[in-house]
C-alpha positions in Angstrom: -49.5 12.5 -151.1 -51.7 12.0 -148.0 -52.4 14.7 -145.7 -51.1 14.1 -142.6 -52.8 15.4 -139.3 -50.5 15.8 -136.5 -51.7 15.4 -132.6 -51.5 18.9 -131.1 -49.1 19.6 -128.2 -51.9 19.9 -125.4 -49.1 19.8 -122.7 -48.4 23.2 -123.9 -51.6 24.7 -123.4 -51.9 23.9 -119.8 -51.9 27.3 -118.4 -54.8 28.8 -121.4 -56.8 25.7 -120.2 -56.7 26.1 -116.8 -57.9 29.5 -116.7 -60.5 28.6 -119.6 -61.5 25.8 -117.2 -62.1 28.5 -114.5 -64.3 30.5 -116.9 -66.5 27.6 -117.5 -66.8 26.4 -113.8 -67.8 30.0 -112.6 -70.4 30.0 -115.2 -71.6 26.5 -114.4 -72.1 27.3 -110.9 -73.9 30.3 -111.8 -76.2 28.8 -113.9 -77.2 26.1 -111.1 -77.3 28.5 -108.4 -77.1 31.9 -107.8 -75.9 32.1 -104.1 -73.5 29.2 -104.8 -72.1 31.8 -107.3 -71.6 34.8 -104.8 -70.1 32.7 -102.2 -67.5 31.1 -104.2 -66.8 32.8 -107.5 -64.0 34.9 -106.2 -62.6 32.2 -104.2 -62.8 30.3 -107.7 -61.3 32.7 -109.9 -58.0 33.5 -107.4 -57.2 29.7 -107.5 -57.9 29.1 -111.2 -55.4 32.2 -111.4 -53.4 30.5 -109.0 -53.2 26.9 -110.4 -52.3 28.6 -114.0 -49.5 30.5 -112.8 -48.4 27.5 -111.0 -48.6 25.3 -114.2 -46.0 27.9 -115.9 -43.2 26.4 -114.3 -44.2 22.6 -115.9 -43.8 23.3 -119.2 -40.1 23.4 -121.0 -40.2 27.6 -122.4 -36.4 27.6 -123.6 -36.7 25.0 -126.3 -39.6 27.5 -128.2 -41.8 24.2 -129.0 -44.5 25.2 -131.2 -48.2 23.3 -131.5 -51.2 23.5 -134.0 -48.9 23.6 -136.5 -46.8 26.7 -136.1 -49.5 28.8 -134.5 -49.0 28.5 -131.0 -45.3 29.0 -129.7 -44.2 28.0 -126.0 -41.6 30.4 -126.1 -39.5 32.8 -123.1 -41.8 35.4 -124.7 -44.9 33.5 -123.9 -43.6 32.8 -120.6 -43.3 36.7 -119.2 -46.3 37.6 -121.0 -48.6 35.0 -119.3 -46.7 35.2 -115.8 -47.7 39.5 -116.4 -51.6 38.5 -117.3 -51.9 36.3 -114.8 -50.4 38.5 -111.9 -52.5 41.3 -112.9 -55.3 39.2 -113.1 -55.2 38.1 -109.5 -54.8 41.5 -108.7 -57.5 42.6 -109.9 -59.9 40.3 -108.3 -58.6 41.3 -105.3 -59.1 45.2 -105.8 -62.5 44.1 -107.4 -64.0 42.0 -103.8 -64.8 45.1 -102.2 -67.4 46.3 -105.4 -68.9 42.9 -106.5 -70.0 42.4 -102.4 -70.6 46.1 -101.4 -73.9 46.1 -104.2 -72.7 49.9 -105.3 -74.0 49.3 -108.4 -77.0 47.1 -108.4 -77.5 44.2 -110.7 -73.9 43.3 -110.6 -73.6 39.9 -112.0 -70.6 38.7 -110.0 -69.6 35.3 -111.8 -70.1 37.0 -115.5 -67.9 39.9 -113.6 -64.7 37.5 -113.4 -65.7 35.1 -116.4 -65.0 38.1 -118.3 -62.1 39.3 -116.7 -60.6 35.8 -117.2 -61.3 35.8 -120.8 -59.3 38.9 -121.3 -56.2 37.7 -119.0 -57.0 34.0 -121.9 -57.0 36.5 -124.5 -54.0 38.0 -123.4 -51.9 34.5 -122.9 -53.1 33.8 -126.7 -51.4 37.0 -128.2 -48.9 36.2 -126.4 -48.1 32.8 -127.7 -49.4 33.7 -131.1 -47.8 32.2 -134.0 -49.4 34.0 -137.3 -51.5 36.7 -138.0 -55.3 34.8 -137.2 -54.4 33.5 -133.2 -53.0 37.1 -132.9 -56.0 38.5 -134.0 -58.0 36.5 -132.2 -56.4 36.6 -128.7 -56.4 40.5 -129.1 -60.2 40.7 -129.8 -60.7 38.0 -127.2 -59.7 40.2 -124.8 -60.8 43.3 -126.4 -64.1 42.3 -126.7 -64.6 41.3 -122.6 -63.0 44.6 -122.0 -65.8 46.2 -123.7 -68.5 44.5 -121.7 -66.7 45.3 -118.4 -66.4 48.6 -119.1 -70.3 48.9 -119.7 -70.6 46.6 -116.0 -72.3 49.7 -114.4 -75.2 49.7 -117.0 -77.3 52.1 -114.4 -74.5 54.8 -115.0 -74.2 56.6 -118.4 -70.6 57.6 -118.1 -70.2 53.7 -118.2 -72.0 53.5 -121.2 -70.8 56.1 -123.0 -67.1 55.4 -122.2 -67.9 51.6 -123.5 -69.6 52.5 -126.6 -66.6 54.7 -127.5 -64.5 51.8 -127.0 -66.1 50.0 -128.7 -67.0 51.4 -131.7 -63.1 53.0 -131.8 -61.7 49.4 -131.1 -64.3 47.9 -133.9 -62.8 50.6 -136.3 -58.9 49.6 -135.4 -59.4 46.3 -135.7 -60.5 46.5 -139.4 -57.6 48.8 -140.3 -55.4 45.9 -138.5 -56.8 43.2 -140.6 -57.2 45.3 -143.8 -52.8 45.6 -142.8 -52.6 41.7 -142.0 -54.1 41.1 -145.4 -51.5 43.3 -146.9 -48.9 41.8 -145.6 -50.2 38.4 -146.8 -50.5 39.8 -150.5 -46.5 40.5 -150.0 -45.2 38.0 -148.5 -47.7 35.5 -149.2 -47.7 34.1 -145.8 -49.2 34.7 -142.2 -46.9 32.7 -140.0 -44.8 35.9 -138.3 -41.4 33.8 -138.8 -42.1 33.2 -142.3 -42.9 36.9 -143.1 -39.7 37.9 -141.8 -37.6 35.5 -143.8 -39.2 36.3 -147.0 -39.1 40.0 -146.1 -34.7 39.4 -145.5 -35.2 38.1 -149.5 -36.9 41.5 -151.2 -35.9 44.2 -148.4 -32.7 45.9 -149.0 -31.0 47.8 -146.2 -30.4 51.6 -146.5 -33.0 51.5 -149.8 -36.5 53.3 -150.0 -39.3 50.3 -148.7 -42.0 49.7 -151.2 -44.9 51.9 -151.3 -47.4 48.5 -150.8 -45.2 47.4 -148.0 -44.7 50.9 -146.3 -48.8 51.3 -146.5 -48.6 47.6 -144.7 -46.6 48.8 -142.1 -48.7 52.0 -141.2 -51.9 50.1 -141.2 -50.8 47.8 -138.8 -49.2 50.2 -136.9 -52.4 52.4 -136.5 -54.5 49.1 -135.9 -52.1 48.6 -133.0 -51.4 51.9 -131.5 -55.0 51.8 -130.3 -54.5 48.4 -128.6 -51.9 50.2 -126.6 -53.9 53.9 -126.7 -51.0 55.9 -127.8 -51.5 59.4 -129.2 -53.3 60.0 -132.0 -55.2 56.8 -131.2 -56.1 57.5 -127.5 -59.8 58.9 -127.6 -61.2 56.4 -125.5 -58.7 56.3 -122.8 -59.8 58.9 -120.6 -63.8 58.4 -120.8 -63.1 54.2 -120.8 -61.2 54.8 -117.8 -63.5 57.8 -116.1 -66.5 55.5 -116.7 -66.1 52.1 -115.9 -66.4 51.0 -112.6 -63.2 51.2 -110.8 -61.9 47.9 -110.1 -62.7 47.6 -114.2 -60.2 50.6 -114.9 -57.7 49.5 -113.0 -57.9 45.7 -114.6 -58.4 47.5 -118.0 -54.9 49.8 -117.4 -53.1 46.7 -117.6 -54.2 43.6 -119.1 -55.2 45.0 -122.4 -52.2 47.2 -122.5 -49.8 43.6 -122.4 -51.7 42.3 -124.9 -51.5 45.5 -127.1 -47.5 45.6 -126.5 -47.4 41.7 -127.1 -48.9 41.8 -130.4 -46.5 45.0 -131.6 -43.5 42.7 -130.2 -44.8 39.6 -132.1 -45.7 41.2 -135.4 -43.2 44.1 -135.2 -40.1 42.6 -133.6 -40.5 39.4 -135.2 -42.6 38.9 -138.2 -41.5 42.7 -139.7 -38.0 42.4 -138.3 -36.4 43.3 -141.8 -38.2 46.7 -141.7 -37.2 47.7 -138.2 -34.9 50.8 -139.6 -38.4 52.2 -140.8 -40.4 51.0 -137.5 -38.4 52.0 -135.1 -38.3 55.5 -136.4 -42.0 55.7 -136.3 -42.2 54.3 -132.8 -39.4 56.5 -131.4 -41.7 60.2 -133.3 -44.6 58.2 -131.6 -43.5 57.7 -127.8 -42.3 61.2 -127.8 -45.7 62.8 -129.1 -47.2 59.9 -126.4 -45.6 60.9 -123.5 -45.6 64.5 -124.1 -49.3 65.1 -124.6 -50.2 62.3 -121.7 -48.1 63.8 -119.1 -48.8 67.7 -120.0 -53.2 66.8 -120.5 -52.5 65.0 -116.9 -51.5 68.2 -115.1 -55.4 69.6 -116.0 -56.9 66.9 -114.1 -58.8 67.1 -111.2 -60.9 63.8 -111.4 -58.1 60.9 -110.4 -59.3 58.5 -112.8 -58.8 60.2 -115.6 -55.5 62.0 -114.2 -54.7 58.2 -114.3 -56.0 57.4 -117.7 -53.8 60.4 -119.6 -50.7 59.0 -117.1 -51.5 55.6 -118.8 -50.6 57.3 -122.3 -47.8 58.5 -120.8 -46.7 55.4 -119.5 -47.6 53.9 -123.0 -44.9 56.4 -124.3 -42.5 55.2 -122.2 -42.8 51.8 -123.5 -43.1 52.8 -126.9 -40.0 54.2 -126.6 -38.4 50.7 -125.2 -39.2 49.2 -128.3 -37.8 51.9 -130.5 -34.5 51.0 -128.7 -34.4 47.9 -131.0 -31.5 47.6 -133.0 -30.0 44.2 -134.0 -32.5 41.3 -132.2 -29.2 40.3 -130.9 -28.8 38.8 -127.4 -27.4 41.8 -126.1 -30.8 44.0 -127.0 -32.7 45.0 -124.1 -35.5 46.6 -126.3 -38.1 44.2 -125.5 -37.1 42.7 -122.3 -36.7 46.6 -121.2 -40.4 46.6 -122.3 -41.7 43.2 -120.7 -40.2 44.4 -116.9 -41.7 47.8 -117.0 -45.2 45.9 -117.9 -44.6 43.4 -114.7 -43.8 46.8 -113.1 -46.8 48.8 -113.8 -49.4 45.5 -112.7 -48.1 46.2 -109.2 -48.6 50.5 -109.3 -51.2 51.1 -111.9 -53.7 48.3 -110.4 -52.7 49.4 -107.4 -53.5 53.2 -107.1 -57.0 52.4 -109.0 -57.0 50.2 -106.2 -57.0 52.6 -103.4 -59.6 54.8 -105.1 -61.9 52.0 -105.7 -60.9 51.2 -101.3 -62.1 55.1 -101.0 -65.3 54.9 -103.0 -66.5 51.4 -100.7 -66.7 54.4 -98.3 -68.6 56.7 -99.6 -66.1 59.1 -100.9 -65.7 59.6 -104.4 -62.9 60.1 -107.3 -61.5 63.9 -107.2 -58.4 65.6 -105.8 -61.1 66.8 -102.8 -61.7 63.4 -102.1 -58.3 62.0 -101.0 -57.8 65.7 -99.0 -56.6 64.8 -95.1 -56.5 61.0 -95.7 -53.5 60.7 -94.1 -55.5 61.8 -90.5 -57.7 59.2 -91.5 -56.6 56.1 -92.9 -52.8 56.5 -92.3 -52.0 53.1 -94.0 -54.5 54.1 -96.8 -52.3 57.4 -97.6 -49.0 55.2 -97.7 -50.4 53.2 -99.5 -51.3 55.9 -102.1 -47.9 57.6 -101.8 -46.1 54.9 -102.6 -48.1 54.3 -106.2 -47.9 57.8 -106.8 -44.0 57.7 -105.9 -43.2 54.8 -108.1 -45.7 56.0 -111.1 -43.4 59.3 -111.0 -40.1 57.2 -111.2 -38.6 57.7 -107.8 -35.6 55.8 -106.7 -35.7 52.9 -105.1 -39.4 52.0 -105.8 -39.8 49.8 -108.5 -41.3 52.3 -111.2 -37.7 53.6 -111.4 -36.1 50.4 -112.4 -38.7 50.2 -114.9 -37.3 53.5 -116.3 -34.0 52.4 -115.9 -34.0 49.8 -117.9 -36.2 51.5 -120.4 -33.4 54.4 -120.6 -30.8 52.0 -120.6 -31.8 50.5 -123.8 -31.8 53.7 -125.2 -28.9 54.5 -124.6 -26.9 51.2 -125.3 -28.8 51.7 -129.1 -27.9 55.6 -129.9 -31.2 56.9 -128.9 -30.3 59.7 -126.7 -32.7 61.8 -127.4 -35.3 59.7 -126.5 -34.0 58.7 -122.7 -34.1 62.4 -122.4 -37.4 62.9 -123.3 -38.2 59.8 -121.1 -35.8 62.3 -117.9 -37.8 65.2 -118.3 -41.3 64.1 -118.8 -40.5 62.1 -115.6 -39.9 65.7 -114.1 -43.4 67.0 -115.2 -45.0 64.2 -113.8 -44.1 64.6 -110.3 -46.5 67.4 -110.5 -49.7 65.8 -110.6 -48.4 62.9 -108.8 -46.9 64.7 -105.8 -50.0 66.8 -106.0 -52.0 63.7 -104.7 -49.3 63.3 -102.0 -50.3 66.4 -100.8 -53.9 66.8 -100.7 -53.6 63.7 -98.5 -50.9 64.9 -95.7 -51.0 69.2 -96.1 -55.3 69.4 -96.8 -58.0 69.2 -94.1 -60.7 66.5 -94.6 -63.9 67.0 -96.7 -66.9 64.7 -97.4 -68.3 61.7 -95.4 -66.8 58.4 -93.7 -68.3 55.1 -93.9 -66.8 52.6 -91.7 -66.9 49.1 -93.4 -63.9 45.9 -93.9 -62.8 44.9 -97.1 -60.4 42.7 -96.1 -59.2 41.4 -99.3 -58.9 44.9 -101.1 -57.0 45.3 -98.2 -55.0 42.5 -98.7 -54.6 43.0 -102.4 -53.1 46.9 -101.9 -50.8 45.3 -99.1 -49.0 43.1 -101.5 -48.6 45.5 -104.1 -47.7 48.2 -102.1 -45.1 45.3 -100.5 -44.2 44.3 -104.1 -43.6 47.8 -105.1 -41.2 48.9 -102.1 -38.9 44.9 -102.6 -39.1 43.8 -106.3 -37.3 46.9 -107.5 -34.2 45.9 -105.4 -34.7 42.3 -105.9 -35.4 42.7 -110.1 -33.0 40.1 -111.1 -34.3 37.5 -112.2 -37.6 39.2 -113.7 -35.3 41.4 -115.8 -33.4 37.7 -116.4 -36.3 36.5 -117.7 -37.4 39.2 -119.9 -34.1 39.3 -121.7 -33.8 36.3 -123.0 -36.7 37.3 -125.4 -34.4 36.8 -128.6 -34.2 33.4 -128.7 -38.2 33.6 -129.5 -38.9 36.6 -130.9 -35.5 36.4 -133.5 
């Protein structure tokens, strides 16, 4: 019989095209002049952003259409995840005008800046809409491998280059154990489309029976490959040097983005392709979110540098999550395990990016990154400090910002699915966060200024913290249809 070669879908990749599009322009215009480059890249990568969140609402998600095959899925679960790149991805070009234009750190390359940051939100959109094991693979090192480069932007400075290099030769070492799992899986099941994995998985898995030893090695290799997508503990090393080092519009891109596509890929190969296994996953995940969020929150309290105070709150925030997604139970429509999961993700954009944000607003003037630095802002920026307070707020889980709808919902699931234990861990660690948060709150309103002022406008960092301070204060009330959205992840992920 004839092989038969069927047209790809290209309708469906309208979004991943546009931004790739964007990448390719930027470096175009580079390559043909310079100064074009500087005056228009950033103008260039917000409508590119722009025009592929737009181009979300023309294709038809709900009827889970599938291209190249099976390998690319249009699915509600493609849909949040590349609404959540892309959002953060504008946002950070926003909190990154004020470095690529101030010339802090010299020999910034401004349209390979945002080519790479586009390539890990492209990346990103790929997991996302991944159908088998090799376009997961390759979206997560897609954006991996950009993050790497960004973190190592600041070349001049070796914290930069030290925190990349462990990046990247801890991310080179997770990505073989991931493959070296994939390939298991593949010698099981025979198979690397995810949906064909878990029905062959329903055939030889019997509930309430011990797992077989090759398929329970298959399950913690790939759940070590991907715990240091999303940096939870024990797979965190990098965190805190990634984040202390890069520049800081890099940290606050690299807080998010790569942590979607880490939590994408556990949904897609956890969720759906090992669904059949999820009494033995979800046990792991719940001992996992509770060592996460214990040892993020409690390392956090030590901190006196606020990047890395924010890089060990990211763990803890990762714990948080982790423990969304041991909430599943059936992969039944009334499951909130993933959705819980996606909103807290669309939440954390807005704060995370956000309070890097206001850091990286301090260091255009001449202040720098500790607890000293942010002392009396409140006499001296007053917008600045609310700004601030209102991240710090929501990151803590206070009511009615939108960080505490994220927990909400996260609890919520937990305690619709039995795990009670768990939405108490979630209650108190909460509680022993407020201290290093609220800590910031007050070194900005109780503490007498220190260090140098330098006047200058950044009008659209300014801008960018304006919306997501706006967006963190009204989407929590107005939640909705996000949440709406995010729950109707069954119908593709079951």
């Amino acid at each position: 019989m004839p092989l038969r070669l069927v047209a790809p879908e290209w309708s469906l990749l309208v979004p991943p095209l546009i931004v790739l599009g964007t990448i390719v322009l930027l470096l175009a215009i580079d390559a043909v002049s310079e100064r074009a480059a500087r005056q228009t890249a950033l103008p260039l990568a917000l409508v590119g952003q722009l025009l592929a969140l737009a181009s979300l609402a023309t294709i038809d998600w709900g009827e889970g259409t599938t291209t190249f095959g099976v390998s690319y899925r249009a699915d509600w679960f493609a849909l949040v995840v590349s609404l959540i790149a892309l959002v953060a991805g504008i946002l950070s070009v926003l909190v990154s005008a004020g470095y690529t234009e101030s010339g802090l750190e010299p020999g910034v390359g401004l349209a390979e800046y945002l080519a790479l940051l586009l390539f890990s939100v492209l990346g990103t959109m790929v997991v996302g809409a991944a159908g088998d094991f090799i376009v997961l693979l390759l979206g997560l090192e897609m954006s991996a491998v950009a993050v790497y480069a960004l973190t190592a932007f600041a070349r001049r400075r070796l914290t930069s280059v030290e925190g990349a290099l462990k990046y990247f030769l801890l991310g080179a070492f997770a990505s073989a154990i991931l493959i070296y799992g994939m390939a298991w899986v593949y010698g099981l099941t025979g198979s690397i489309v995810l949906s064909d994995i878990a029905h062959t998985l329903r055939t030889v898995v019997t509930p309430g029976q011990p797992l077989d030893p090759a398929l329970l090695l298959a399950l913690l290799l790939l759940a070590v490959g991907l715990g240091f997508k999303i940096a939870a503990v024990p797979f965190h090393m990098w965190t805190p040097d990634a984040y202390q080092g890069a520049p800081t519009p890099v940290s606050a891109y690299m807080s998010v983005v790569p942590k979607v596509a880490g939590f994408a890929a556990v949904a897609r190969v956890l969720v759906q392709g090992l669904q059949p296994l999820s009494e033995q996953w979800a046990g792991l995940l719940g001992i996992l979110a509770l060592i996460t969020m214990v040892y993020g929150n409690v390392v956090a309290i030590a901190q006196r540098d606020l990047k890395r105070m924010l890089g060990y709150s990211a763990i803890g925030h990762t714990g948080y999550m982790l423990a969304g997604l041991a909430a599943f139970t059936t992969g039944l429509a009334g499951d909130r395990s993933v959705g819980s999961v996606l909103f807290y993700l669309f939440a954390y954009a807005f704060m995370n990016i956000g309070a890097f944000g206001v850091i990286a607003w301090l260091q255009e003037r001449g202040l720098g990154t500790t607890l000293d630095d942010v002392a009396g802002l409140a006499g001296r920026a007053p917008l600045a400090a609310l700004t601030m307070a209102i991240f710090m707020l929501s990151l803590m889980g206070m009511p009615p910002l939108l960080g505490f709808y994220a927990k909400y919902y996260v609890i919520l699931a937990l305690i619709e699915a039995g795990q009670l234990w768990l939405a108490v861990a979630i209650v108190v660690m909460s509680a022993v966060s407020a201290f290093f948060y609220l800590r910031v709150v007050t070194q900005m309103y109780f503490q007498e200024p220190g260090g140098t002022w330098r006047p200058v406008r950044t009008p659209l960092l300014g801008l960018g913290l304006a919306v997501m301070a706006v967006a963190t204060l009204a989407l929590g009330l107005v939640s909705g249809p996000i949440l709406e959205l995010a729950q109707r992840w069954p119908a593709a992920l079951t």
